[in-house]
C-alpha positions in Angstrom: 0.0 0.0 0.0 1.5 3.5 -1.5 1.6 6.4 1.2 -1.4 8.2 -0.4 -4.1 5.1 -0.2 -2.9 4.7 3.9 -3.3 8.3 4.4 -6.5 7.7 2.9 -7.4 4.5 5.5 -6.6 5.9 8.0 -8.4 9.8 7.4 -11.6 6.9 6.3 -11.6 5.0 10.0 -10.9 8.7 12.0 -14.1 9.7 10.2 -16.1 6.8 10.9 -14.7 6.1 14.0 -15.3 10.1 15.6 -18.2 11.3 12.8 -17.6 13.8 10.5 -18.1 16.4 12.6 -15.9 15.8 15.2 -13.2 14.5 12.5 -13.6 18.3 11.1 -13.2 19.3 14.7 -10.7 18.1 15.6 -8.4 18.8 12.1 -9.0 22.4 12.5 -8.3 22.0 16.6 -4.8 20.6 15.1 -4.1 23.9 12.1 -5.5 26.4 15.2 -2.8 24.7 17.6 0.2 24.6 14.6 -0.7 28.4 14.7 -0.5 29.0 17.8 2.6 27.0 18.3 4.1 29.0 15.0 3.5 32.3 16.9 5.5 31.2 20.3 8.2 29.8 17.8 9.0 33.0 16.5 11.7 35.6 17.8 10.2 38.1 19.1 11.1 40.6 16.5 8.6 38.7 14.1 6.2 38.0 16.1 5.8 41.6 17.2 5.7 42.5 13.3 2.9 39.8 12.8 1.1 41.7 15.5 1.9 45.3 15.0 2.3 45.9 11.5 -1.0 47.0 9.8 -0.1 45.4 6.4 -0.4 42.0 8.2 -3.1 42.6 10.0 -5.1 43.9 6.6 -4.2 40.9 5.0 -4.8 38.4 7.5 -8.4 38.0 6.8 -7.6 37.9 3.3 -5.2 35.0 3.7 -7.4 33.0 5.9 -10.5 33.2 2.9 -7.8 31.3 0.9 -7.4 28.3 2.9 -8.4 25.6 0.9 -10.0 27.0 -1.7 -8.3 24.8 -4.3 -8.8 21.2 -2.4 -8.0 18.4 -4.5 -6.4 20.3 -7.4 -3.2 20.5 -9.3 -1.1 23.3 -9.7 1.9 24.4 -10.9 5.0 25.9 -9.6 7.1 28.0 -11.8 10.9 28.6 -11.5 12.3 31.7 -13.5 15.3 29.3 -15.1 16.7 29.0 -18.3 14.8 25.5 -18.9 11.4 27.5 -19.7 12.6 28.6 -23.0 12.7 24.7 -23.6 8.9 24.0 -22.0 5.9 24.5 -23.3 4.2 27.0 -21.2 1.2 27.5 -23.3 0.0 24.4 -21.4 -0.3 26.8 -18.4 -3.4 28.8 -20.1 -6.2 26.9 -18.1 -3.8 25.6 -15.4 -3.6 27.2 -11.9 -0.3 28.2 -11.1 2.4 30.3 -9.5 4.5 32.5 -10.9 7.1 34.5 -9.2 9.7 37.5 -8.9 10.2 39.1 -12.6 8.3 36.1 -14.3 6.1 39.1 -15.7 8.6 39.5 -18.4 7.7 36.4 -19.8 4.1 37.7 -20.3 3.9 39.0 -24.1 5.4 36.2 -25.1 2.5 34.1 -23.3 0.0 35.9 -23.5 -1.2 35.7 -20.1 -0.7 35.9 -16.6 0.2 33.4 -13.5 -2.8 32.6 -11.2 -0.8 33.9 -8.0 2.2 36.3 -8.3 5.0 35.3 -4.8 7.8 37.9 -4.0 9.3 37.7 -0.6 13.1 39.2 -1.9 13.7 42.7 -0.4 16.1 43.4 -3.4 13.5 42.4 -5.9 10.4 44.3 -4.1 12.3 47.4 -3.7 13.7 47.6 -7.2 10.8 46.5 -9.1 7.8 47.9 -7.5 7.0 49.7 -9.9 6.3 47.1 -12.5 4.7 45.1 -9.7 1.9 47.8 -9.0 0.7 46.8 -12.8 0.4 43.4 -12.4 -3.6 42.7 -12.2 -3.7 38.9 -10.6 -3.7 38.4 -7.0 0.1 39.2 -5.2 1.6 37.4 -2.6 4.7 40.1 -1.2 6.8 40.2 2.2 6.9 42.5 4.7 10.9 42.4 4.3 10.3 45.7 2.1 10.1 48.8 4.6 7.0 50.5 4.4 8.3 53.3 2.3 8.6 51.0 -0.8 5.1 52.1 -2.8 3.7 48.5 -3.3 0.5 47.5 -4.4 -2.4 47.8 -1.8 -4.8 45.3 -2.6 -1.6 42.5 -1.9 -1.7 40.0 0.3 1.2 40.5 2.5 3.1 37.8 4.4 5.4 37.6 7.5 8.5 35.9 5.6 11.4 35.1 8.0 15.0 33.4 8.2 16.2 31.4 11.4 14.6 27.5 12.1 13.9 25.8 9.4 10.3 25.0 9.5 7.1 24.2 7.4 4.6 27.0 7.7 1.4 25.5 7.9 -0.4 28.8 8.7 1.0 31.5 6.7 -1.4 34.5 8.4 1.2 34.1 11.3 5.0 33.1 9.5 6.6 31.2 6.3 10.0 30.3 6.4 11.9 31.6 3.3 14.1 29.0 2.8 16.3 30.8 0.7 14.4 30.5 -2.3 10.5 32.1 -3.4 10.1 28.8 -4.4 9.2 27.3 -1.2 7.0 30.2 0.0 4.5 29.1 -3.3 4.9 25.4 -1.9 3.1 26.2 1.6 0.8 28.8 0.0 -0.2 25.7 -2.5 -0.1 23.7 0.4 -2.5 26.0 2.7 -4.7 26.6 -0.2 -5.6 22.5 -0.8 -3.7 21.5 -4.3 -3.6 18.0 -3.8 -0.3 18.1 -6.6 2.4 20.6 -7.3 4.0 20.8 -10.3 7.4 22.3 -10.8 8.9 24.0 -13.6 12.1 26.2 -14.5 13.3 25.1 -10.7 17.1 24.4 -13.1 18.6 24.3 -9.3 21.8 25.6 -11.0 23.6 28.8 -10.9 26.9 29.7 -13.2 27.1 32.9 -11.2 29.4 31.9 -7.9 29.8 33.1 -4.8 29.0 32.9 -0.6 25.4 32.5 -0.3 23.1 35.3 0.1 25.8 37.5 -0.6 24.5 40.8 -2.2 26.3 41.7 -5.7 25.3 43.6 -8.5 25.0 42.5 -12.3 27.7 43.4 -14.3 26.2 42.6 -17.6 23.6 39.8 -19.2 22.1 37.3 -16.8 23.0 33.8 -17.5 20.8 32.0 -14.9 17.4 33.0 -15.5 15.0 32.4 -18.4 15.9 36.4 -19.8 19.3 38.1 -19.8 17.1 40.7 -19.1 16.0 39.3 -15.4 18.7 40.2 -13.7 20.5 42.7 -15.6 23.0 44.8 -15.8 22.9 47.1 -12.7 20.3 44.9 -11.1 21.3 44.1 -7.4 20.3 40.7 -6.1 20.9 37.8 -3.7 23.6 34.9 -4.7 21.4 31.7 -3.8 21.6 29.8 -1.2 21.2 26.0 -2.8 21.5 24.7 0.7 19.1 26.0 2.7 16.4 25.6 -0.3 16.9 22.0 -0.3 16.3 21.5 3.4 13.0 23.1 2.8 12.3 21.2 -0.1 12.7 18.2 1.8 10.0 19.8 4.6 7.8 20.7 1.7 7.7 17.2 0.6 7.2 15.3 3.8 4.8 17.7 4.9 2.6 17.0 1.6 3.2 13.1 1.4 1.7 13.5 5.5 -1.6 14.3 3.9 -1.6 12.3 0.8 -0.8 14.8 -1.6 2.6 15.0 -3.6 5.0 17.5 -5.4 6.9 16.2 -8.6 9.5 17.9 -10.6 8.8 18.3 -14.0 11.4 20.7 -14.8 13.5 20.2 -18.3 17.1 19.1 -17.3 17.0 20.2 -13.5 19.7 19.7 -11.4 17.3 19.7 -8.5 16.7 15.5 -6.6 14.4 16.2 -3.6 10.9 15.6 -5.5 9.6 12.8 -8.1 10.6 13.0 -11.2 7.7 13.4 -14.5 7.7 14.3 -18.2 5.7 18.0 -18.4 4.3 16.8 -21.6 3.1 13.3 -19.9 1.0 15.3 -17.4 -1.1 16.3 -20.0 -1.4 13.3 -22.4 -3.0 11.3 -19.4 -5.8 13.8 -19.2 
């Protein structure tokens, strides 16, 4: 027996052995006491900005109408790296799916829009704000940006931090960054009920070397990302820290195989082992 069909014995004899109900009960007793135990996890420097800072609290409510409003679906996860000139993103038209960062330059070509728009980079939010305020579909951004960068109102803004690795299973109180945007989309997915998360462009591979998380800015075309435009010349950003995104990958994908659900990698030539491997063009010749 696979890990999906126990999950699914065992969620079957909880709901016929307490009513469904109580079962209900007592699953959102357990999220209400993961948030709880999320909040007294925190330093206290977050979890007086998950109190005190009014973009949270505006958003909070937001957030919280989001929870599981996609149960039992498939989405898809989109890295920004050079492998999405070789996949076929037209695919993505009636998929749901996350896009993230500067993935808005890939828009003309496609000739639409992600269903979510994730960016929790301080670099990236200060120095592209601008073309963020235009983007029309529902944004995702971190507090990490001081106040005085002019972002977009109507976002849903989230409580992104470094320290502990951990899973965040309620993201109106904290979501580990992980080093990577990449697993913030995974727990959103996650709080919002995909049942399977797709990922594409995660390459996992950067030419451009140097400590992680060391600030450095572009001295000419960006080899690492799907434009030489992304990160161009003059552009400041973040070297990546490969590390610390894999030990949240590997959270990410316990923490979904716990409920039955299941991320796969579908990304063209990806350096990147944690998840399943699939064929993108297999996942929608099976349909």
């Amino acid at each position: 027996m696979n890990k999906e069909n126990a999950h699914s014995l065992k969620r079957r004899l909880a709901q016929g052995l307490l009513g469904q109900d109580r079962y209900l009960a007592l699953r959102e007793a357990s999220y209400r006491y993961t948030q709880v135990r999320t909040t007294l996890d925190l330093d206290k420097g977050y979890a007086a900005r998950a109190i005190r800072d009014d973009r949270l609290v505006n958003s909070r409510h937001r957030l919280e109408r989001l929870r599981d409003t996609h149960k039992g679906q498939r989405c898809f996860v989109v890295g920004n790296g050079p492998s999405l000139n070789k996949t076929d993103l037209s695919r993505l038209r009636n998929e749901a799916w996350f896009g993230a960062n500067r993935i808005y330059l890939m828009e003309e070509k496609l000739g639409f829009s992600p269903t979510y728009f994730v960016c929790v980079n301080e670099l990236v939010l200060r120095q592209c704000a601008e073309d963020i305020r235009k983007l029309s579909m529902p944004k995702f951004l971190s507090v990490n940006a001081s106040a005085d960068v002019d972002l977009p109102h109507d976002s849903i803004f989230l409580n992104t931090i470094g320290g502990r690795a951990r899973f965040g299973y309620e993201p109106t109180q904290a979501l580990w960054e992980s080093g990577t945007v990449t697993y913030v989309s995974m727990q959103l997915a996650f709080y919002m009920g995909f049942k399977e998360v797709v990922l594409i462009g995660v390459d996992h591979s950067f030419s451009t070397r140097g400590p992680a998380n060391t600030e450095v800015e572009s001295q000419g075309d960006d080899p690492n990302h799907f434009s030489l435009d992304y990160f161009g010349k003059g552009f400041k950003w973040h070297l990546p820290d490969l590390e610390s995104s894999e030990r949240g990958y590997r959270l990410a994908r316990a923490a979904f195989e716990a409920e039955g659900r299941r991320i796969v990698d579908a990304t063209v030539g990806g350096k990147l082992t944690i998840f399943p491997k699939v064929e993108f063009g297999d996942l929608f010749d099976q349909q």
